[in-house]
N, C-alpha and C positions, 0 to 999 in steps of 0.2 A: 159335313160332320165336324161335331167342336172337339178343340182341344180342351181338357181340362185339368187344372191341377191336384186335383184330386183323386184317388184310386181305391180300388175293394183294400181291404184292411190296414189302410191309411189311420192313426189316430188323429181324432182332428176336436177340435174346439168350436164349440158354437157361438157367431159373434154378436148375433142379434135375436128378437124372438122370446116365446114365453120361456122357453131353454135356454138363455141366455146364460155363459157363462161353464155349461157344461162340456165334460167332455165325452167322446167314444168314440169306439168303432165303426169304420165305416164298410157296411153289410153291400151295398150294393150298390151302380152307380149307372144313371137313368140318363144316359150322355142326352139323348135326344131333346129330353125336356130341363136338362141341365139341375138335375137335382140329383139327391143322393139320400139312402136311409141309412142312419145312423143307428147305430144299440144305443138303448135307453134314451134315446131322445124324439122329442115329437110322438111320443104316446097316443092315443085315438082309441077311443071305445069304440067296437064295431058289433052290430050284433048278426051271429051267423046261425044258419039254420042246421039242423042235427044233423052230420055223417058218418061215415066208417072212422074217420080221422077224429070226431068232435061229435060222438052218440048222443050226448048232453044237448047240445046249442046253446043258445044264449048269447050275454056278451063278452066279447073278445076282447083284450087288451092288446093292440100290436102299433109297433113305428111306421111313420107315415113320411113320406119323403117331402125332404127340407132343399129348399133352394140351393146351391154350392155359393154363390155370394152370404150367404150366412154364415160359411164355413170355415174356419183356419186350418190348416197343417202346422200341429205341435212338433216342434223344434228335436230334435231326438238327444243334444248335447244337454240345453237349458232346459227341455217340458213346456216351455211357452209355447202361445202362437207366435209362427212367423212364417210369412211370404217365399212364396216360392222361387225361384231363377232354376235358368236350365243354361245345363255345359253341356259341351258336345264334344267325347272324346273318340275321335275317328267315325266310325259309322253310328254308334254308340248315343242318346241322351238321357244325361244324368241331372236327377233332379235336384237342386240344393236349396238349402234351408239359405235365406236372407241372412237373417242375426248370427248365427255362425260360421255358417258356409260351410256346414257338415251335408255329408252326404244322406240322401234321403233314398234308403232299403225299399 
């Protein structure tokens, strides 16, 4: 199993990719295959057929998960991207921002 730096409602910035440059929420995190989906990024038209959820059908507009090497964790002092380090306070690990060294919630 990986470790990763990144977590569910982590705000992160996109480093590379047709999204380059944007930011969000990260919805949910795909350790195994080391990716992650993002709000509003990585868009994908799907088309699905008609259910209780979706009577209509048709095509769907939803986020499609993006590699976690494409991803930054914004800085929560400055709003940049910046790199993660990990502290370890007693049994405890705390994740901190590189460029500040503010704690990461």
């Amino acid at each position: 199993m990986n470790k990763l730096h990144i977590r569910k409602n982590d705000t992160v910035y996109v480093l590379a990719g047709e999204d380059k440059g944007k930011t969000g929420k990260v919805l949910k995190v795909l350790v195994s295959k080391n990716r992650a989906i993002v709000e509003g990024v990585n868009i994908v038209s799907k088309s699905a057929k008609p259910s209780a959820k979706n009577p209509q059908g048709g095509i769907v507009k939803q986020e499609a998960p993006i590699h976690i090497s494409n991803l930054s964790l914004i800085d929560p002092k400055s709003g940049k991207p910046t790199r993660v380090g990990i502290k370890h306070e007693g049994k405890n690990v705390i994740r901190i921002a590189k460029k500040s060294g503010e704690e990461i919630k």
